[in-house]
VOPAGU-2260 file (C-alpha; in pm, 1 decimal, decimal comma):
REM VOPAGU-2260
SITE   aa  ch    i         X         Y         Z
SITE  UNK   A    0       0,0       0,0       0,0
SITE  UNK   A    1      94,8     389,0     -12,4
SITE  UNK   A    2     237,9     552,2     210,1
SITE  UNK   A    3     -35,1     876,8     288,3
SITE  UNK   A    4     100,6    1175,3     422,8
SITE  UNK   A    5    -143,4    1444,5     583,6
SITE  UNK   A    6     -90,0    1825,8     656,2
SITE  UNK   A    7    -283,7    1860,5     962,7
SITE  UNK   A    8    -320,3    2129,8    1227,2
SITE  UNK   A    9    -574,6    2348,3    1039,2
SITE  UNK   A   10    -688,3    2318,5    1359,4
SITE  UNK   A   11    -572,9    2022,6    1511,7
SITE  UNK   A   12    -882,8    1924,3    1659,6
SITE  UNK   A   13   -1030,3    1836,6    1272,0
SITE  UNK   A   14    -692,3    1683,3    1248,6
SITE  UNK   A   15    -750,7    1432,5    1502,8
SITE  UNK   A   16   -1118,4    1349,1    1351,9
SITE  UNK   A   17    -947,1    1269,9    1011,3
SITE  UNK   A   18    -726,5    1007,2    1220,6
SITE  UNK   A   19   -1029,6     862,0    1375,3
SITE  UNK   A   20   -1191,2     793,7    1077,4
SITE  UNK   A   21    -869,1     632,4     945,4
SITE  UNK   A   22    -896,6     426,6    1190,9
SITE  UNK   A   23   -1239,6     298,9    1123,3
SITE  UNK   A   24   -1213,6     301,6     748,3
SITE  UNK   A   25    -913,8      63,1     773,5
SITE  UNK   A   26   -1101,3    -139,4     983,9
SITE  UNK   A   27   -1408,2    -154,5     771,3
SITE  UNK   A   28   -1195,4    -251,5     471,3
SITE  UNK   A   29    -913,9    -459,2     525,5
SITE  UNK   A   30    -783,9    -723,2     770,2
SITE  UNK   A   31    -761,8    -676,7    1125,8
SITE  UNK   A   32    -496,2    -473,3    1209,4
SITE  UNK   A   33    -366,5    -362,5     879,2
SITE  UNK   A   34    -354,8      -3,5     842,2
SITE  UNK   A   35    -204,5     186,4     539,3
SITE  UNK   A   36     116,6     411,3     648,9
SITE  UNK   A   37      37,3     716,8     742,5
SITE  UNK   A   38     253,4    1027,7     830,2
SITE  UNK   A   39     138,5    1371,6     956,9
SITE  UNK   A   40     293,5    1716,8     968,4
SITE  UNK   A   41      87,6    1922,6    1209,5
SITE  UNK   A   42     154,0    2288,0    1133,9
SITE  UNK   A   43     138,5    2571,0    1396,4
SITE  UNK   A   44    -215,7    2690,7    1341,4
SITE  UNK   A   45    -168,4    3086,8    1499,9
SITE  UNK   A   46     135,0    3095,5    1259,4
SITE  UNK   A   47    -115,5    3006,4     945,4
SITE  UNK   A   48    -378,0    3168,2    1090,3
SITE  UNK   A   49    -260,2    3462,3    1173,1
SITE  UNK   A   50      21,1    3526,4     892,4
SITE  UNK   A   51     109,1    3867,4     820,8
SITE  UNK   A   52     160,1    3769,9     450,6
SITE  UNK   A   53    -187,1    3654,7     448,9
SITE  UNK   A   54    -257,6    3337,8     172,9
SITE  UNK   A   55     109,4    3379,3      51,3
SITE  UNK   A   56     208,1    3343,8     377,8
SITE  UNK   A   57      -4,3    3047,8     451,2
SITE  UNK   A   58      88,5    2893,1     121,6
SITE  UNK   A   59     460,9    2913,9     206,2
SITE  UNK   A   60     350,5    2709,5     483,1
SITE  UNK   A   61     169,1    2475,0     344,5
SITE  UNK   A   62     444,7    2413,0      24,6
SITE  UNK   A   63     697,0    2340,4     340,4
SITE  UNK   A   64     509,9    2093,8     514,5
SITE  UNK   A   65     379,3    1958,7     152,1
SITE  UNK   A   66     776,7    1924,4     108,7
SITE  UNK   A   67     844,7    1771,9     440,9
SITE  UNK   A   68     590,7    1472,9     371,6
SITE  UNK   A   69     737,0    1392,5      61,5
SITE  UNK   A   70    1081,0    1379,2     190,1
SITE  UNK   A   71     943,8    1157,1     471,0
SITE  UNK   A   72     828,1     881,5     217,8
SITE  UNK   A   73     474,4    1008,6     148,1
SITE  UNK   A   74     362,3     875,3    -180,7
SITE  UNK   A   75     -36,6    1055,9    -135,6
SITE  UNK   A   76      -5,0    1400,3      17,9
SITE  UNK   A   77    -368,3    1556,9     117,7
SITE  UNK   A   78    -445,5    1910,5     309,9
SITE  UNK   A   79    -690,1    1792,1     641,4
SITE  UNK   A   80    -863,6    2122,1     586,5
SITE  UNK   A   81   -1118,2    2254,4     304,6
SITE  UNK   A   82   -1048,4    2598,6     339,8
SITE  UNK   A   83    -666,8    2563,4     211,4
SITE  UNK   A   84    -742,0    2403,3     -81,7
SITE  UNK   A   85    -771,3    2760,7    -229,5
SITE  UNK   A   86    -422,6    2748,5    -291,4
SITE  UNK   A   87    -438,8    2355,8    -366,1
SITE  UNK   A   88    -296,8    2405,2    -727,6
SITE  UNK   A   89       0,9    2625,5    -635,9
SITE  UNK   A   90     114,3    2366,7    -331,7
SITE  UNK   A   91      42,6    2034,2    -567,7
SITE  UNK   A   92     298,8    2192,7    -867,9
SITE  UNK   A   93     531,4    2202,1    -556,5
SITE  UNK   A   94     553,9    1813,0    -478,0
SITE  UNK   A   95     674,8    1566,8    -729,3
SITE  UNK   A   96     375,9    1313,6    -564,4
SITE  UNK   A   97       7,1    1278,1    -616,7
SITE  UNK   A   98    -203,1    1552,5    -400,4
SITE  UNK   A   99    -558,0    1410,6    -351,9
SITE  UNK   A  100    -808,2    1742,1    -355,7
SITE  UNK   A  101   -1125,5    1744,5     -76,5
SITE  UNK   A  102   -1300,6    1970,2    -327,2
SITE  UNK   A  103   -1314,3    1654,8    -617,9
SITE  UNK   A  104   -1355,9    1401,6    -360,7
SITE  UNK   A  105   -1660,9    1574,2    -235,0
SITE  UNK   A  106   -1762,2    1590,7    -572,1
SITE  UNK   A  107   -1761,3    1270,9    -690,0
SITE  UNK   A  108   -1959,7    1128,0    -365,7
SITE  UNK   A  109   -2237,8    1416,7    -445,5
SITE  UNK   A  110   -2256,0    1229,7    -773,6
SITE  UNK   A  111   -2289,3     916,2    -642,5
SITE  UNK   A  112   -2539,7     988,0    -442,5
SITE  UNK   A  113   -2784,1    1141,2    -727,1
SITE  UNK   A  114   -2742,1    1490,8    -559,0
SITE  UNK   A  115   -2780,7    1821,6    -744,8
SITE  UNK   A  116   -2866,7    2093,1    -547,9
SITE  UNK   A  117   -2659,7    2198,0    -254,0
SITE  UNK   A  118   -2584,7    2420,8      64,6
SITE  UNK   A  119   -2205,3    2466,4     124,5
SITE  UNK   A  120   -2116,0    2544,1     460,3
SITE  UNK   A  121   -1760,6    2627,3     598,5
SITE  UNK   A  122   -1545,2    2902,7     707,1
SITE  UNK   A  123   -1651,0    3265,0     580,7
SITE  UNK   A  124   -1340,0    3217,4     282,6
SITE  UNK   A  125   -1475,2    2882,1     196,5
SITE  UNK   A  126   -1833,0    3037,5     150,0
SITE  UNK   A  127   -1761,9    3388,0     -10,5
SITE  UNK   A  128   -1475,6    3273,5    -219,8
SITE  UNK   A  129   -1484,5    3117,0    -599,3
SITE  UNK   A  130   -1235,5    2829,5    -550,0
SITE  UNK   A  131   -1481,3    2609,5    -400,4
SITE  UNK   A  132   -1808,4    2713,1    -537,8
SITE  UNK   A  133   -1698,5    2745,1    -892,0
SITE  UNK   A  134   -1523,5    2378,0    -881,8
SITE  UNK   A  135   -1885,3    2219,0    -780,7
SITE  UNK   A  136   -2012,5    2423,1   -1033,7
SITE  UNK   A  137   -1851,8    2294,4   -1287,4
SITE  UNK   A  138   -1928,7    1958,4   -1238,9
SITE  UNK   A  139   -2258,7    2046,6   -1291,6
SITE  UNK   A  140   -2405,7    2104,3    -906,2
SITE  UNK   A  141   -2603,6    2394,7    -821,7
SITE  UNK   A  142   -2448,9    2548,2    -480,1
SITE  UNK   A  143   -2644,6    2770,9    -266,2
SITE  UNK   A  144   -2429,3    2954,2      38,8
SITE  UNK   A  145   -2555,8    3150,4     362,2
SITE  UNK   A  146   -2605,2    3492,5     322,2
SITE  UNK   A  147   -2311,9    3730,1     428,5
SITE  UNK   A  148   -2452,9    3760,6     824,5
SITE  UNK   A  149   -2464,8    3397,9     863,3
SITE  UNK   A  150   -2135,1    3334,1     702,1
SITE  UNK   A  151   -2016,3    3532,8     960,6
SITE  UNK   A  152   -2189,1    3384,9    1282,7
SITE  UNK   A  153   -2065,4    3017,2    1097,8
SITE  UNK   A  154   -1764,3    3160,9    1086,6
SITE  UNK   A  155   -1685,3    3271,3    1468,4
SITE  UNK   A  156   -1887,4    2941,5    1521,7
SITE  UNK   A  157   -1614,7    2722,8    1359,9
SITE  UNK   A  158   -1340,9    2948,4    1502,1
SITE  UNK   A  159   -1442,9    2979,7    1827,0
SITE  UNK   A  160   -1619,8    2704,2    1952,4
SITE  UNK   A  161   -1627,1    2405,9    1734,0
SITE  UNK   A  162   -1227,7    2435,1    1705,4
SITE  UNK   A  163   -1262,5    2339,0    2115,0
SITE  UNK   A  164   -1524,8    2078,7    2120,5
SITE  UNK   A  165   -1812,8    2360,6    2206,3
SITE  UNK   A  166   -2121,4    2268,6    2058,8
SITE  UNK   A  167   -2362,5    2507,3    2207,0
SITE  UNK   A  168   -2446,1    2632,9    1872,0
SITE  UNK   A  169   -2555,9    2331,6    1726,7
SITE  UNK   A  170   -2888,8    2376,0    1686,8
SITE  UNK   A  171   -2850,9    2737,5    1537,4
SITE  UNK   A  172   -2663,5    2503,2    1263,8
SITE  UNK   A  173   -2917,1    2256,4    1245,7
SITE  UNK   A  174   -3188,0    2537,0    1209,1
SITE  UNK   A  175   -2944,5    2728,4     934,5
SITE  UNK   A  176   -2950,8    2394,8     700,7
SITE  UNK   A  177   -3348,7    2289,8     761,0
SITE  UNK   A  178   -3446,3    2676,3     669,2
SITE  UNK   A  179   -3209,3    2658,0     376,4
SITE  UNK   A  180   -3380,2    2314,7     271,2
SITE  UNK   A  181   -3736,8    2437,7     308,4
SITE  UNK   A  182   -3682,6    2797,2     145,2
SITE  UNK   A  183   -3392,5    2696,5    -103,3
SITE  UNK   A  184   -3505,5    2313,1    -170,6
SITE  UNK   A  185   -3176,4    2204,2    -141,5
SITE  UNK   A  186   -3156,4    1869,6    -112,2
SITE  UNK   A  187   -2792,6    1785,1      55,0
SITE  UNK   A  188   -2505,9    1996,2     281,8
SITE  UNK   A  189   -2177,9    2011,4     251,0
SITE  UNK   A  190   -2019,2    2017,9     576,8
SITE  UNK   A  191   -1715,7    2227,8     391,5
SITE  UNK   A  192   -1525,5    2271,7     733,2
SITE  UNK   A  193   -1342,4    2003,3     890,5
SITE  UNK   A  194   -1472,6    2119,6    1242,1
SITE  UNK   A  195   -1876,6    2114,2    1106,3
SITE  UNK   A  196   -1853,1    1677,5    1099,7
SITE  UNK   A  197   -1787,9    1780,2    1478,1
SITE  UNK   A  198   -2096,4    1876,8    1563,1
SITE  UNK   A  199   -2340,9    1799,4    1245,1
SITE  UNK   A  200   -2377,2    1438,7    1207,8
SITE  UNK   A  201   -2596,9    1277,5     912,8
SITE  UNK   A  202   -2976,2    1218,3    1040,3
SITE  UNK   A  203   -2970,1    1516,1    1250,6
SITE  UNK   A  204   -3113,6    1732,8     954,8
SITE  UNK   A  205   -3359,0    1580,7     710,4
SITE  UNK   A  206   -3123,7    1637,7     359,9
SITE  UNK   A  207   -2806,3    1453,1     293,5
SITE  UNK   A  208   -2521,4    1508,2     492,6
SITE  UNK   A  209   -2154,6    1521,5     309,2
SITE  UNK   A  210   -1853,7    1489,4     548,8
SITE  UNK   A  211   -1593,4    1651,0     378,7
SITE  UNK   A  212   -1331,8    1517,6     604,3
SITE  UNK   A  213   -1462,7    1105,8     629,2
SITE  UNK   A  214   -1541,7    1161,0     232,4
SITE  UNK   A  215   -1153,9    1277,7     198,5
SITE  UNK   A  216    -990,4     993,8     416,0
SITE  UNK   A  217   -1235,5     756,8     225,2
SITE  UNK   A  218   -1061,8     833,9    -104,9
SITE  UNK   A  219    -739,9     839,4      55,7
SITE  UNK   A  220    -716,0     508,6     188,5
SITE  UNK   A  221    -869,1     395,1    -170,1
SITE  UNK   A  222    -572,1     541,8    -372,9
SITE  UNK   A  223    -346,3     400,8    -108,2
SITE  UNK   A  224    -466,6      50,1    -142,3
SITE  UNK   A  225    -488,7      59,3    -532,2
């Protein structure tokens, strides 16, 4: 099998999530106690966060620890965040391996599952940018996002509380996607922020639920086995 390498950190709290469900995908598909190698680079999240060079900054970052992985043996390299893969092309021309992108793994479970219409939900640059919206869009998905004052809310949500295992907003979240269902007929949600599969789990709203972050370590382990 391949060797997957992982650039966590963004926060590390998602981070360990996408190790749990490596853990349990492994287990669901192979032999007991075969895993595939995995390595992870868990970046200092104020330094990305915060960056005083803003998405260069952060892209510096994420090229070094992109770098690191490789050097370490990684054969897969994927970001454990959705909001990064904004600068997902400019990192993957950086490596000489395979990068496996959240956005088209997403995309090709919403597919699967017969889904057109959908509510993306993430951090406020996940939801008012083009990079993520735009790549659904062009695989033929209509994509309907919170207005700008709940992108916001979301946003400090995520940030704030989700980030340390504070789910006292959950319902506000749960409300947000059944309004957007009932007034936008959207028929699935795209948990498009590592922290949302957290708190949001599928059957507590009444539309599909997409876990960006299972979804991502799904494909993962896939290529790694191939």
């Amino acid at each position: 099998m391949k060797r997957i390498g992982i650039i966590g950190g963004m926060t590390p709290k998602s981070t360990c999530y996408y190790y749990r469900k490596y853990i349990e995908i492994s287990r669901e598909k192979f032999e007991k106690h075969v895993y595939p190698e995995l390595i992870i680079y868990s970046i200092n999240f104020r330094r990305f966060f915060e960056n005083p060079e803003g998405w260069e900054g952060r892209k510096k970052i994420l090229i070094n620890a992109a770098k690191a992985l490789e050097r370490a043996g990684a054969e897969i390299i994927a970001m454990s965040a959705n909001t990064p893969h904004k600068v997902f092309p400019d990192v993957q021309k950086e490596v000489n391996v395979p990068m496996v992108s959240i956005i088209e793994a997403v995309a090709e479970e919403i597919k699967r599952r017969g889904i057109k219409r959908v509510l993306l939900l993430g951090t406020k640059t996940t939801m008012s940018s083009d990079f993520y919206v735009n790549a659904l869009r062009e695989e033929g998905f209509e994509v309907v996002v919170p207005s700008e004052e709940e992108q916001e809310r979301l946003n400090s949500i995520i940030f704030n509380e989700l980030a340390f295992e504070n789910f006292r907003n959950k319902p506000w979240i749960v409300e947000l996607i059944e309004r957007y269902a009932r007034e936008e007929k959207v028929e699935g949600v795209i948990l498009g922020c590592t922290e949302l599969p957290l708190a949001i789990k599928a059957g507590d709203v009444s539309i599909e639920v997409f876990d960006t972050a299972e979804i991502h370590m799904r494909k993962l382990i896939e290529l790694a086995s191939e």
